[in-house]
MARNU-778800 format. One line per 5 residues: their letters; for each residue x, y, z of C-alpha. Coordinates in steps of 0.1 Angstrom, whole numbers. Layout:
# residues N
A	X Y Z | ... $
# end
This chain:
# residues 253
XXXXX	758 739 978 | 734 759 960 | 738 788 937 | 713 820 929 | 722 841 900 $
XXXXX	713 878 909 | 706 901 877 | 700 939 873 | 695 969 852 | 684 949 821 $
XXXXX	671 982 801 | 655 967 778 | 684 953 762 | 670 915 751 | 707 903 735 $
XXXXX	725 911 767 | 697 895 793 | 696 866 766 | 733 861 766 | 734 862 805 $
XXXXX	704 835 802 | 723 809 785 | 754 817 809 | 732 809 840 | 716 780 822 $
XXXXX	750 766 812 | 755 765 851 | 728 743 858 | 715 776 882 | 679 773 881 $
XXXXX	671 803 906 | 672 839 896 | 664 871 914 | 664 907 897 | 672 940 915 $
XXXXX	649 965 894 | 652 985 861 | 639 960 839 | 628 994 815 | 645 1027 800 $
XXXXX	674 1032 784 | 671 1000 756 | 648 994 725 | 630 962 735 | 614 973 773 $
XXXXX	584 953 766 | 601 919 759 | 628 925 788 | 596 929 812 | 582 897 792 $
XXXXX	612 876 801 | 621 886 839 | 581 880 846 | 591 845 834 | 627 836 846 $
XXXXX	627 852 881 | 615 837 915 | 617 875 925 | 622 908 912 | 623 940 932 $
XXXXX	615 979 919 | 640 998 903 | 639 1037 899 | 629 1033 861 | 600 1007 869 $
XXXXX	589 1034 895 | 596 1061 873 | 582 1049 838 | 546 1053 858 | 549 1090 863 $
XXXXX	537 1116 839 | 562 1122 812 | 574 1149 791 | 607 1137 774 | 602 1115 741 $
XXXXX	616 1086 755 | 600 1080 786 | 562 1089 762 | 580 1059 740 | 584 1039 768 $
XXXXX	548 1045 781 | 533 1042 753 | 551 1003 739 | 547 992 778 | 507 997 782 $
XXXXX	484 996 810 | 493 957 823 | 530 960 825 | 533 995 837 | 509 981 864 $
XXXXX	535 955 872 | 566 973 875 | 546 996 897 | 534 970 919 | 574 951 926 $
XXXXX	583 956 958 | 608 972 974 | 633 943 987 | 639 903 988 | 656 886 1017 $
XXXXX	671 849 1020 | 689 834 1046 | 718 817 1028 | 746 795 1049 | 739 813 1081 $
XXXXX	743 848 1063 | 711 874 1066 | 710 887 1027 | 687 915 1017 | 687 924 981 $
XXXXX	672 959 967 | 682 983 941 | 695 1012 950 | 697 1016 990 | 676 1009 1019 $
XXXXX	667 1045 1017 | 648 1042 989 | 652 1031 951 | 664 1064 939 | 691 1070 969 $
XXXXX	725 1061 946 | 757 1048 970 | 782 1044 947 | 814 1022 945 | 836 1049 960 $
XXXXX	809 1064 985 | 827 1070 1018 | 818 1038 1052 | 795 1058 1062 | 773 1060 1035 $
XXXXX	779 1020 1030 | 768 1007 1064 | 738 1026 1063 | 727 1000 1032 | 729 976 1062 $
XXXXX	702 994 1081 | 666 985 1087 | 648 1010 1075 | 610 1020 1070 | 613 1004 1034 $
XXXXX	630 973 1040 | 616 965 1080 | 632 941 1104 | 652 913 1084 | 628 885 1078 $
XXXXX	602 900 1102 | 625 907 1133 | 648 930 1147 | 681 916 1132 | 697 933 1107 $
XXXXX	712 917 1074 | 746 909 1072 | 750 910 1032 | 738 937 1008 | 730 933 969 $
XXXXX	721 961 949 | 722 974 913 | 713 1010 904 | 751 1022 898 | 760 1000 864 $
XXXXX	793 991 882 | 802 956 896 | 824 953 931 | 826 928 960 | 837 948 995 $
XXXXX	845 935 1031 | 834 960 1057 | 832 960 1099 | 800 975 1113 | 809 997 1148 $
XXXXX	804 967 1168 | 829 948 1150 | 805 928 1129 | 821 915 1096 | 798 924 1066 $
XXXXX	796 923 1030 | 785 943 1003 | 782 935 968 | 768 952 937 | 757 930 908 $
XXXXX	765 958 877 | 744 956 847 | 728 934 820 | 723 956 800 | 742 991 802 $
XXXXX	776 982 821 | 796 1016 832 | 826 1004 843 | 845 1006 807 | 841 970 799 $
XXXXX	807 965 774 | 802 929 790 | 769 923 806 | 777 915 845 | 755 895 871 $
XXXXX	761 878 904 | 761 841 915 | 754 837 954 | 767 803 965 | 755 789 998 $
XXXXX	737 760 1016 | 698 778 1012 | 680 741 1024 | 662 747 1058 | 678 744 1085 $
XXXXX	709 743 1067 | 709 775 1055 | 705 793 1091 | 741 770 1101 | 773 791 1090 $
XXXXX	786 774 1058 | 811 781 1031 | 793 811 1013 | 807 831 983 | 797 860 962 $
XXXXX	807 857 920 | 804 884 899 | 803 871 859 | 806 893 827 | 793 881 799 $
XXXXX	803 887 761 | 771 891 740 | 760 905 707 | 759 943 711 | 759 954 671 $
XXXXX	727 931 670 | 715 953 700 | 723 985 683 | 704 976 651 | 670 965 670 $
XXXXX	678 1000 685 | 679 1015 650 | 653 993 636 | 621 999 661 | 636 1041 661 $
XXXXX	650 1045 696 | 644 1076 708 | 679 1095 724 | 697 1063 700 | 731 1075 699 $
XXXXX	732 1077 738 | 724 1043 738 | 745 1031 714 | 777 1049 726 | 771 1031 762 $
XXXXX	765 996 749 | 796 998 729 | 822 1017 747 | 808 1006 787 | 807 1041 802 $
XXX	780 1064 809 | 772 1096 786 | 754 1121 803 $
# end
């Protein structure tokens, strides 16, 4: 059996993405894949970029890596810009959209938000409906693995809240949907930083066989006053926001 660790919404927070690091490692997982928003939010964008570019095998485009390229007129996304320059901002906006893996017989896409596009939020309580359209082909994601067949699990970050869900397409198609919450910004009330660990057999042709296959989700402890001061130190901008969320878990608006 092999295992994948799948990370999002890092947000330029270094300590949490470190501590989530030395989690995976302790696990012997050597593969990682990352579902977008490596930027906003946090005080180190630049060295969160830095370290995904080296840890993951893939890493798909999240509405801030999108966003971050547009023209902006709010202080923080101008202090984003401008600590990011012209190389990095060129490789957030070149990520692409979604990764695929066949993984003990399961079809698994991974994106960030939906296969509508990386700014189309489903959240945790959105209604069946709205959850087995993430299921869909779409003109973002094409045909699973170059075909016409669907996927049959769904990763995503985008919402900052973790959850593992069971659901029956209209056929009667069992399917699974999973969202990895966040490294860096959790909003579920609990100020841990929270990945997911795919299990499965992922050797061809192994990995097209059905095989035991599970879906982990870890939270992770890690130093958040040592977060808040870098925040404090390099002069965040919109800082107590930022520090609020990392301490108490939930998002201030």
């Amino acid at each position: 059996m092999d295992n994948i660790a799948v990370i999002s919404d890092i947000h330029g927070n270094l300590p949490a993405l470190e501590a989530v690091v030395q989690d995976i490692r302790r696990r012997h997982i050597r593969r990682i894949v990352c579902l977008g928003d490596l930027v906003g939010k946090g005080p180190q964008p630049c060295e969160a970029v830095d370290r995904i570019r080296e840890l993951c095998e893939t890493t798909v485009q999240g509405n801030w890596d999108h966003g971050i390229n547009n023209p902006q007129d709010k202080e923080t996304g101008l202090w984003q810009q401008r600590l990011l320059g012209t190389e990095r901002l060129r490789y957030l906006r070149e990520l692409p959209f979604s990764a695929e893996l066949w993984l003990s017989g399961r079809r698994v896409r991974l994106f960030h938000a939906s296969a509508q596009s990386i700014y189309h939020r489903v959240l945790r309580k959105a209604n069946k409906k709205e959850k087995l359209a993430m299921f869909e082909n779409t003109d973002q994601t094409g045909g699973f693995a170059g075909t016409e067949l669907t996927p049959d699990v769904i990763g995503y970050g985008d919402i900052h809240v973790p959850y593992v869900q069971t659901l029956k397409s209209k056929e009667g198609q069992g399917l699974l949907l999973f969202n990895t919450g966040s490294v860096g910004a959790p909003y579920d009330g609990l100020p841990y930083a929270s990945y997911a660990i795919l299990e499965g057999e992922t050797s061809h042709p192994a990995c097209l066989e059905p095989a035991p296959f599970s879906v982990q989700l870890v939270r992770v402890p890690y130093d958040v006053e040592q977060a808040v001061a870098i925040a404090e130190r390099v002069g965040l901008p919109n800082l107590e926001r930022f520090i609020g969320e990392i301490r108490s878990g939930i998002e201030r608006k």
